[in-house]
PQR file of N, CA, C, O and H, with PARSE charges and radii, in Angstrom:
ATOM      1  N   UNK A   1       7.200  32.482  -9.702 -0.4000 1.5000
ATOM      2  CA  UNK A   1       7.311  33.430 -10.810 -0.0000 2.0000
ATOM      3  C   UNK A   1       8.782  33.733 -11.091  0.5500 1.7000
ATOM      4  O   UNK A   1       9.715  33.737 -10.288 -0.5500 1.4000
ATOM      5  N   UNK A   2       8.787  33.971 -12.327 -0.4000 1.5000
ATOM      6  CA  UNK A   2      10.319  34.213 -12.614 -0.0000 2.0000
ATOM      7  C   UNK A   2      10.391  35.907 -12.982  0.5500 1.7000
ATOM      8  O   UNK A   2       9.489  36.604 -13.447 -0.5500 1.4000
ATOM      9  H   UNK A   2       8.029  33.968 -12.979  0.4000 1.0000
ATOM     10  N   UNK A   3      11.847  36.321 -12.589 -0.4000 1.5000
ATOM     11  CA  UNK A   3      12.328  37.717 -12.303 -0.0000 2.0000
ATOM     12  C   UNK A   3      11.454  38.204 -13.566  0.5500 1.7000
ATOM     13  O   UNK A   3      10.460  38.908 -13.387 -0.5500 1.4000
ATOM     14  H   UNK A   3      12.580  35.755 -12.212  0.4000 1.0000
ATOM     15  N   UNK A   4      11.842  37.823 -14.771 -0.4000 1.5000
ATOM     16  CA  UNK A   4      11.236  38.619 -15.993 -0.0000 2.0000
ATOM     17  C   UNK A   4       9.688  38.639 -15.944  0.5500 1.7000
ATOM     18  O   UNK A   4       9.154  39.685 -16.311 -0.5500 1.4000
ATOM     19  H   UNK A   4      12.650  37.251 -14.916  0.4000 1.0000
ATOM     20  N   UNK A   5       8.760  37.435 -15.465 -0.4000 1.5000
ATOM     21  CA  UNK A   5       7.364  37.822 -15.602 -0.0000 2.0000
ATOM     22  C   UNK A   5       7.148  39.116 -13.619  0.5500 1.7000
ATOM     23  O   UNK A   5       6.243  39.918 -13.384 -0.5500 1.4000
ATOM     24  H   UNK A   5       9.194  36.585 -15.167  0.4000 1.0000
ATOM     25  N   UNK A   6       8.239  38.787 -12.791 -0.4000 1.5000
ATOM     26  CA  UNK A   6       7.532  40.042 -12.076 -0.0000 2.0000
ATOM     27  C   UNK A   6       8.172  41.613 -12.586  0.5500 1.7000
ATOM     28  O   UNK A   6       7.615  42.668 -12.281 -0.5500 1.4000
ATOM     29  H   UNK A   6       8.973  38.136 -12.983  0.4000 1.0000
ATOM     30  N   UNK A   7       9.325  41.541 -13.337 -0.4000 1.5000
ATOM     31  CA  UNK A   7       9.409  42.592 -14.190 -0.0000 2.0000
ATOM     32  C   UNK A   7       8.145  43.149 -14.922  0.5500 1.7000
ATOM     33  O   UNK A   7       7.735  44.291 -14.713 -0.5500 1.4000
ATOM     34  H   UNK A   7       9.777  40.684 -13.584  0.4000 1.0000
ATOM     35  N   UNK A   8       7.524  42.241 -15.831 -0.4000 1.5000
ATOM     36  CA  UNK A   8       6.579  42.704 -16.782 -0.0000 2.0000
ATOM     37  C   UNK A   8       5.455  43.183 -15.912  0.5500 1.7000
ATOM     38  O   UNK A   8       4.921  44.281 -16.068 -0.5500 1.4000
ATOM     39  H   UNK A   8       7.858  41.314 -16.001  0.4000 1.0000
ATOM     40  N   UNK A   9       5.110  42.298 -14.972 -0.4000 1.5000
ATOM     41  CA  UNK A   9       4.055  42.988 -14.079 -0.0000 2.0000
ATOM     42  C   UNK A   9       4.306  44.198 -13.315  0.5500 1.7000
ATOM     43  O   UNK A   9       3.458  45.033 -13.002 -0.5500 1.4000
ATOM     44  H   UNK A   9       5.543  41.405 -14.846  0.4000 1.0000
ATOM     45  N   UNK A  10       6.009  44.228 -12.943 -0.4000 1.5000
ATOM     46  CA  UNK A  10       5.546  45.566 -12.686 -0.0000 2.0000
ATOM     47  C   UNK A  10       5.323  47.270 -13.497  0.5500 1.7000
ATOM     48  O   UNK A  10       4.701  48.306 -13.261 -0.5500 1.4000
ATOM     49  H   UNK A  10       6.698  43.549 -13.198  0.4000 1.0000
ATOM     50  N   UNK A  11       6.223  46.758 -14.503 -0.4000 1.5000
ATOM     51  CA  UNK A  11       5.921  47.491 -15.728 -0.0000 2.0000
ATOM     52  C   UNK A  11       4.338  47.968 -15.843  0.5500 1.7000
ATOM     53  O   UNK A  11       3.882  49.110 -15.774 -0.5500 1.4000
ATOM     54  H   UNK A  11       6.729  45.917 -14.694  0.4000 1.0000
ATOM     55  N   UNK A  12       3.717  46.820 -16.024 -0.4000 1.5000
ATOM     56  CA  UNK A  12       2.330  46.893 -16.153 -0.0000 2.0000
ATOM     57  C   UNK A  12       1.360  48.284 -15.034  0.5500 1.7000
ATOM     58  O   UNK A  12       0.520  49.136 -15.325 -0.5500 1.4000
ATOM     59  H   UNK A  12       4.087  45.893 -16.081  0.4000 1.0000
ATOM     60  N   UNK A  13       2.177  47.810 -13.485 -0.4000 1.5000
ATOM     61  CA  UNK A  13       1.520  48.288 -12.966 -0.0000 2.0000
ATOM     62  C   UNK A  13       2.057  49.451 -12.575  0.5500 1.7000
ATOM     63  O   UNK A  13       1.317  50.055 -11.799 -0.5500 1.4000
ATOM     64  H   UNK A  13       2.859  47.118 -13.249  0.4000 1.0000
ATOM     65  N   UNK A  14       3.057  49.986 -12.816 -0.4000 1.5000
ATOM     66  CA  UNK A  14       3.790  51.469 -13.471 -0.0000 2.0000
ATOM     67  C   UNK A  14       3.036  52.374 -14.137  0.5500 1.7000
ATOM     68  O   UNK A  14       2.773  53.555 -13.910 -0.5500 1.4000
ATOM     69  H   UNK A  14       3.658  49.495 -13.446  0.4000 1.0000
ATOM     70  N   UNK A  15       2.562  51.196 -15.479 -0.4000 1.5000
ATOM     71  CA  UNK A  15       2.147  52.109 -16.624 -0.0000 2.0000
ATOM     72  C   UNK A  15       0.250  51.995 -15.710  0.5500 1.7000
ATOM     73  O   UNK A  15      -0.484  52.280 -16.656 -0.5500 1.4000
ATOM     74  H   UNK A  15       2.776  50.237 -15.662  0.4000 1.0000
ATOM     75  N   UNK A  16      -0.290  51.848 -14.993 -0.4000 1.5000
ATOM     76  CA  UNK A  16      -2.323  51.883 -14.657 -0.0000 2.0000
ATOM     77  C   UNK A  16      -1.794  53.014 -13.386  0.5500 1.7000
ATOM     78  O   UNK A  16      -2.596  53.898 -13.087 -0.5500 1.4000
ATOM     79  H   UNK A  16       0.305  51.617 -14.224  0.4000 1.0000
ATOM     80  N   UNK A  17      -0.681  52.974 -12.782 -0.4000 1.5000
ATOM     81  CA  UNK A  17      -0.468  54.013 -12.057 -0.0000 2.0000
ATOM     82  C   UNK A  17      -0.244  55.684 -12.263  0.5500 1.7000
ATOM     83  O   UNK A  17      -0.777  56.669 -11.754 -0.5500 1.4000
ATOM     84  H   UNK A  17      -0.029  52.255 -13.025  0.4000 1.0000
ATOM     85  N   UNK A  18       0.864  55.480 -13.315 -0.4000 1.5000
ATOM     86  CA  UNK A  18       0.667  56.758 -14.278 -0.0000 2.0000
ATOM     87  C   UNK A  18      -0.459  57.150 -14.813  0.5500 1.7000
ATOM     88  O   UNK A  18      -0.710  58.355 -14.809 -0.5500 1.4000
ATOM     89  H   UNK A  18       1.297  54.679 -13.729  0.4000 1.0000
ATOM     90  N   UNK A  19      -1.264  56.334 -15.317 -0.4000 1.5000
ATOM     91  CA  UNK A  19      -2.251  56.558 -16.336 -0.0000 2.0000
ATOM     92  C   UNK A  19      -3.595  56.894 -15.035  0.5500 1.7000
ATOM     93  O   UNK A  19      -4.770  56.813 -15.391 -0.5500 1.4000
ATOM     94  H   UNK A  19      -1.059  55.355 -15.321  0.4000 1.0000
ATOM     95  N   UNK A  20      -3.478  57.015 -14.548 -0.4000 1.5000
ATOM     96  CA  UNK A  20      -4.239  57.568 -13.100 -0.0000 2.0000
ATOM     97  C   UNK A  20      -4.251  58.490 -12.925  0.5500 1.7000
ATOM     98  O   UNK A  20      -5.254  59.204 -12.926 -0.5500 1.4000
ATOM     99  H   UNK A  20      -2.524  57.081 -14.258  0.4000 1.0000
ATOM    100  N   UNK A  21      -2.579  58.983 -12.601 -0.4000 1.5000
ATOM    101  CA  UNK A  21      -2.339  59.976 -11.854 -0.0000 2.0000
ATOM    102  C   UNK A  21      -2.581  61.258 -13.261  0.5500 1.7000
ATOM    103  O   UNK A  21      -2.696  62.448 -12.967 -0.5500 1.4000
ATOM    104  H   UNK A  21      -1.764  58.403 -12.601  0.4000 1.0000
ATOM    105  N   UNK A  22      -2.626  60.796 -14.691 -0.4000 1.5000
ATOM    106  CA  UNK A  22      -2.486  62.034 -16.106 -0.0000 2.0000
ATOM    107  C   UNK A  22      -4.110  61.744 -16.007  0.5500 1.7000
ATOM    108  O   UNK A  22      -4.540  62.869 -16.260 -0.5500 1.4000
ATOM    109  H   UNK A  22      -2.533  59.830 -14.930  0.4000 1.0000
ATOM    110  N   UNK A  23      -5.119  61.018 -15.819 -0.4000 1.5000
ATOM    111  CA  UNK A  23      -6.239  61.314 -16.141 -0.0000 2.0000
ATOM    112  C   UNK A  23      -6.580  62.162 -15.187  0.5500 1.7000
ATOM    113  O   UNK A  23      -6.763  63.316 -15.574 -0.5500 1.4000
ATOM    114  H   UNK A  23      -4.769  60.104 -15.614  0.4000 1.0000
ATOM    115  N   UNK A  24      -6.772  61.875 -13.659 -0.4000 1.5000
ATOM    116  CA  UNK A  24      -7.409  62.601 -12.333 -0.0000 2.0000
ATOM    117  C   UNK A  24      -7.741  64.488 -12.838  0.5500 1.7000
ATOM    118  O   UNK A  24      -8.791  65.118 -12.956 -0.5500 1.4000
ATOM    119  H   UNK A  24      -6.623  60.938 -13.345  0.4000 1.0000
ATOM    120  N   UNK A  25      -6.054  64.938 -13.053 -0.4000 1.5000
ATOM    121  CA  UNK A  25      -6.515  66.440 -13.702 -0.0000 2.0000
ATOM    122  C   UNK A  25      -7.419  66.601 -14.842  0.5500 1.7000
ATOM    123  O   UNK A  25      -7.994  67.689 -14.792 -0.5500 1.4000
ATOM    124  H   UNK A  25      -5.201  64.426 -12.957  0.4000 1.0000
ATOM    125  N   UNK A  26      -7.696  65.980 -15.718 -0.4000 1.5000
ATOM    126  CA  UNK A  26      -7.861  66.066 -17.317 -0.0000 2.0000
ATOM    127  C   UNK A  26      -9.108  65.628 -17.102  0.5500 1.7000
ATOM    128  O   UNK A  26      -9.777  66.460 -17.716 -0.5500 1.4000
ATOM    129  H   UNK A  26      -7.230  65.097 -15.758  0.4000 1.0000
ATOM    130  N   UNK A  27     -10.177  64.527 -16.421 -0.4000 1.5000
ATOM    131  CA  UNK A  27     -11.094  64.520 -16.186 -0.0000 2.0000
ATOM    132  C   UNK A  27     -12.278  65.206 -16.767  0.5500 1.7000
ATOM    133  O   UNK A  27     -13.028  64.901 -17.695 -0.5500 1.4000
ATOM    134  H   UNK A  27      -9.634  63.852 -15.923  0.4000 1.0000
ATOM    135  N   UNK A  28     -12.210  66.696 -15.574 -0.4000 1.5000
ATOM    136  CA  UNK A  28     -12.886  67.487 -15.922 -0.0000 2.0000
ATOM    137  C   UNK A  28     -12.742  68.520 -17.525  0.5500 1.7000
ATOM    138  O   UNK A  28     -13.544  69.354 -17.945 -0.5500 1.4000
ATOM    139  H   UNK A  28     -11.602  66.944 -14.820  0.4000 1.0000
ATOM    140  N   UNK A  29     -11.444  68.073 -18.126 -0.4000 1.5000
ATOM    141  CA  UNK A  29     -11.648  68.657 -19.686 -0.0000 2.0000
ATOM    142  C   UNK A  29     -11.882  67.708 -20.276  0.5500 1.7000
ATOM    143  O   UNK A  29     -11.950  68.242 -21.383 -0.5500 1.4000
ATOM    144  H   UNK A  29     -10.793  67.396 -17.785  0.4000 1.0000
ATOM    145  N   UNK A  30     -12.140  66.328 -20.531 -0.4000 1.5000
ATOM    146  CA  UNK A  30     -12.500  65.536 -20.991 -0.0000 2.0000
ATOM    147  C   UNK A  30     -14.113  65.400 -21.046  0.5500 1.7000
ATOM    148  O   UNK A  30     -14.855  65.129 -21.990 -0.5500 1.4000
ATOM    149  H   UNK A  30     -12.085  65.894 -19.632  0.4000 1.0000
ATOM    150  N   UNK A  31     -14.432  65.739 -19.430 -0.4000 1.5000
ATOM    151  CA  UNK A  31     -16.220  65.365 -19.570 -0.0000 2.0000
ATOM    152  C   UNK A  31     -16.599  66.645 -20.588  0.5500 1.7000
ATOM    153  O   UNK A  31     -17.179  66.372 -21.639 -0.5500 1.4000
ATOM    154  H   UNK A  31     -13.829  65.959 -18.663  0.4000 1.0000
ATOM    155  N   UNK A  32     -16.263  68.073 -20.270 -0.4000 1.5000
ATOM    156  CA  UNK A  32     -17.097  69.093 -21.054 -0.0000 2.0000
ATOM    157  C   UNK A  32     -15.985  68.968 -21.878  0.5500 1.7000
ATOM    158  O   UNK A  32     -15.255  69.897 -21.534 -0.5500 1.4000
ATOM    159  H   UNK A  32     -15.792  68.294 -19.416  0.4000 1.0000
ATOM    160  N   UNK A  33     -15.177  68.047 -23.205 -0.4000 1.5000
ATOM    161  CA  UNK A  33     -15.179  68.213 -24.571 -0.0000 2.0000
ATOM    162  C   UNK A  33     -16.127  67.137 -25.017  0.5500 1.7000
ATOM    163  O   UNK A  33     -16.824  67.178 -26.030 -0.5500 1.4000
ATOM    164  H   UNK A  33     -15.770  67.292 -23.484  0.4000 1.0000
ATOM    165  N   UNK A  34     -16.054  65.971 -23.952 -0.4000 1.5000
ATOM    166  CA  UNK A  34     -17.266  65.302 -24.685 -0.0000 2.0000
ATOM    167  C   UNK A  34     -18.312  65.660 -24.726  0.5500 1.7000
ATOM    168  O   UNK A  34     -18.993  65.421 -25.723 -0.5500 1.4000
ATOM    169  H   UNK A  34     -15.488  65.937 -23.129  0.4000 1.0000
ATOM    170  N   UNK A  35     -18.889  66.467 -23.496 -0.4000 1.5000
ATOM    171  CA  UNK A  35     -20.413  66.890 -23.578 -0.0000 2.0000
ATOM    172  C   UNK A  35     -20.169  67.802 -24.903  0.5500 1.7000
ATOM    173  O   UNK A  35     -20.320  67.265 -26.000 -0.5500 1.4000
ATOM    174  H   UNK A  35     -18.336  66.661 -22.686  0.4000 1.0000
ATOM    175  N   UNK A  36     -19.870  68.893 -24.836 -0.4000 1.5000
ATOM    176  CA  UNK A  36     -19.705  69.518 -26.167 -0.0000 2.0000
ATOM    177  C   UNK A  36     -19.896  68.931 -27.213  0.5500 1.7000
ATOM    178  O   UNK A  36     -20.784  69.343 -27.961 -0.5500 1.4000
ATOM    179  H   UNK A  36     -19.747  69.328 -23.945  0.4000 1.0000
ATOM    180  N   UNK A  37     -18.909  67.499 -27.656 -0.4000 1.5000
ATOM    181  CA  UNK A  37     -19.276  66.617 -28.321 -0.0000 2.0000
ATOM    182  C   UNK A  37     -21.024  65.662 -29.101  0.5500 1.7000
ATOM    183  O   UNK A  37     -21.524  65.311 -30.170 -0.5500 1.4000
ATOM    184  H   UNK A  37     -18.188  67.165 -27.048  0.4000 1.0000
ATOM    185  N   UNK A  38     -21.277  65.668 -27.612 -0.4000 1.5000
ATOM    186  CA  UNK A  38     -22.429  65.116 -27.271 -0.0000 2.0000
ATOM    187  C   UNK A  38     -23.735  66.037 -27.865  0.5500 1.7000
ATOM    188  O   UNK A  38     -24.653  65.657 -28.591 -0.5500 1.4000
ATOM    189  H   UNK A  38     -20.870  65.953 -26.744  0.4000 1.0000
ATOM    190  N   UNK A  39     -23.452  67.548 -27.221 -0.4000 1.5000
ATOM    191  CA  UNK A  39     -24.375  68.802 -28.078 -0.0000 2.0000
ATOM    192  C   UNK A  39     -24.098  68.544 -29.412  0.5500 1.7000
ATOM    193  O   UNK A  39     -24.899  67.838 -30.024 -0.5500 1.4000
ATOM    194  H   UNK A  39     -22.706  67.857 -26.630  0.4000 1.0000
ATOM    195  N   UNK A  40     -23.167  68.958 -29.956 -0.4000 1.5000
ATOM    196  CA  UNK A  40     -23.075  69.284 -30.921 -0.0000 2.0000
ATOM    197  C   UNK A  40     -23.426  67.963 -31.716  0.5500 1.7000
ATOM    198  O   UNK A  40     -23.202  68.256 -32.891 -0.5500 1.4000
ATOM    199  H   UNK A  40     -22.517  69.532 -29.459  0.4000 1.0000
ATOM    200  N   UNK A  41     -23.945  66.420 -31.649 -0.4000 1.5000
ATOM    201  CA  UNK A  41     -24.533  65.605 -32.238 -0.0000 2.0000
ATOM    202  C   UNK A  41     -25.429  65.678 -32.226  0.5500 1.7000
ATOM    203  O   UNK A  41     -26.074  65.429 -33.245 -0.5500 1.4000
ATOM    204  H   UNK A  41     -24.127  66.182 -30.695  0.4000 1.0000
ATOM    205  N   UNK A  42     -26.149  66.142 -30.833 -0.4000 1.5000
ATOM    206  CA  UNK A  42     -27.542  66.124 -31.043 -0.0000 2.0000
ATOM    207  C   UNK A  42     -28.388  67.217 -31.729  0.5500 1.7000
ATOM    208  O   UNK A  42     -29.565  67.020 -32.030 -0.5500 1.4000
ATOM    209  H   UNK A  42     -25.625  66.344 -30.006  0.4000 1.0000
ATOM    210  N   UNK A  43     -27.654  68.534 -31.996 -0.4000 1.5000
ATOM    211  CA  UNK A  43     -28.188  69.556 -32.930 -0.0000 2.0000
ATOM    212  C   UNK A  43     -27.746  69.231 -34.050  0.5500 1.7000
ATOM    213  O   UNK A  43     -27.812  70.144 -34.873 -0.5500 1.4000
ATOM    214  H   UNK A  43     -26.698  68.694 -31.752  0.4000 1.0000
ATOM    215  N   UNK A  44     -27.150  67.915 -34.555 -0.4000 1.5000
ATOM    216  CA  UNK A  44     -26.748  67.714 -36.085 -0.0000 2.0000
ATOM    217  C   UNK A  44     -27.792  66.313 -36.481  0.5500 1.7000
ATOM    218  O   UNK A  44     -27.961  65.946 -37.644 -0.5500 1.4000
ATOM    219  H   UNK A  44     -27.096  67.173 -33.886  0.4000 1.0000
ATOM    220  N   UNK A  45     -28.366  65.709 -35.409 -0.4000 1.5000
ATOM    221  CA  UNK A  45     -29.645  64.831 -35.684 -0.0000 2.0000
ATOM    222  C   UNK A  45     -30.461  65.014 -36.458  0.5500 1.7000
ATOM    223  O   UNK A  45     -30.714  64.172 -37.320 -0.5500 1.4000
ATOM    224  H   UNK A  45     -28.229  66.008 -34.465  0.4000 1.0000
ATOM    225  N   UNK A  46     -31.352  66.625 -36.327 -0.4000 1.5000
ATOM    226  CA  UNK A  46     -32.523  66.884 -37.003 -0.0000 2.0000
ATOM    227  C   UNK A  46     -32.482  67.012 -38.548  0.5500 1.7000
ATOM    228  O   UNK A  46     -33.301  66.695 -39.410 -0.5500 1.4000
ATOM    229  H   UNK A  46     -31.146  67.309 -35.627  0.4000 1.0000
ATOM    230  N   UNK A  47     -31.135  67.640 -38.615 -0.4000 1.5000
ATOM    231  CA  UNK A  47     -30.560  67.477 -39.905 -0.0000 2.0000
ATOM    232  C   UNK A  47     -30.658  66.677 -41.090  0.5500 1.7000
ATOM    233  O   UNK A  47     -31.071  66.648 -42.249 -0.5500 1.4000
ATOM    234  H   UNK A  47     -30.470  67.899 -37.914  0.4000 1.0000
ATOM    235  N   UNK A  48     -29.806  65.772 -39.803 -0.4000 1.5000
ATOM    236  CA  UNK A  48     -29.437  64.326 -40.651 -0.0000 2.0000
ATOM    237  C   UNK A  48     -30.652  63.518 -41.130  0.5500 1.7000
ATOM    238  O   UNK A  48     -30.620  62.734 -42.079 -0.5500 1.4000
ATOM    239  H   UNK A  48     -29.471  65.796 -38.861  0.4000 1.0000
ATOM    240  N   UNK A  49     -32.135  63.894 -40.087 -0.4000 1.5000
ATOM    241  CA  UNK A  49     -33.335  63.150 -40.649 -0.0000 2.0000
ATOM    242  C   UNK A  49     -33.994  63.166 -41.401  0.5500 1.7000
ATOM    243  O   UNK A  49     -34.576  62.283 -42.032 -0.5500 1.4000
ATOM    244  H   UNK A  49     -32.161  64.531 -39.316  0.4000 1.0000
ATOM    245  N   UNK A  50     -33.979  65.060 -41.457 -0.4000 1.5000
ATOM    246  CA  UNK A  50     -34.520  65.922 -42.854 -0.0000 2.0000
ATOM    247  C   UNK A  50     -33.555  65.596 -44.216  0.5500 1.7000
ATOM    248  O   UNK A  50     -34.115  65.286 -45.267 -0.5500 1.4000
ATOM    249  H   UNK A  50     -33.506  65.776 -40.945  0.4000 1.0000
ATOM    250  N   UNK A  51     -32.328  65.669 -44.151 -0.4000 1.5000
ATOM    251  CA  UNK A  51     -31.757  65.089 -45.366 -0.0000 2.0000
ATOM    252  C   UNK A  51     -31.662  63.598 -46.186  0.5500 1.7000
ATOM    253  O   UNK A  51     -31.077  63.308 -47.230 -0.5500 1.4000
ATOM    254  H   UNK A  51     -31.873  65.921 -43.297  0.4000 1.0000
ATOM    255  N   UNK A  52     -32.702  62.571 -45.024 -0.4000 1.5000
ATOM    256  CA  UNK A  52     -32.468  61.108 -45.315 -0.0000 2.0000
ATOM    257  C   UNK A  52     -33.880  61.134 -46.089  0.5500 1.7000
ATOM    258  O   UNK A  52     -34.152  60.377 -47.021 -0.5500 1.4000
ATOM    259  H   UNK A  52     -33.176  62.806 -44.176  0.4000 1.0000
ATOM    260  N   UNK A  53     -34.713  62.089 -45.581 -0.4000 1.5000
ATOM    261  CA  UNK A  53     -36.254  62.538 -46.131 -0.0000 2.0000
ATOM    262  C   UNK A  53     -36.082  63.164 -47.361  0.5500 1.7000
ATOM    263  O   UNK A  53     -37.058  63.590 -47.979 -0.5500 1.4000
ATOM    264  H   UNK A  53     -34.492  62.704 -44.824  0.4000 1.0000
TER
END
């Protein structure tokens, strides 16, 4: 391997290391905005069936 492709790899593996260590906290606000997410589609379903009717 040459210096520049183990450069890029380690770049690479810099950036899945960071991106680890910013998700681990955020996790848990991520699952309950998606669940939130997730509610709030499924009380906009019944809606959407009655208005296609």
């Amino acid at each position: 391997m040459t210096n520049e492709a183990v450069k890029v790899l380690m770049i690479f593996a810099l950036y899945g290391i960071l991106e680890v260590i910013l998700c681990i906290p955020s996790t848990q606000k991520l699952k309950t905005v998606l669940s939130k997410r997730v509610a709030q589609a499924v009380k906009a379903e019944p809606n959407r069936a009655a208005a296609r009717q």
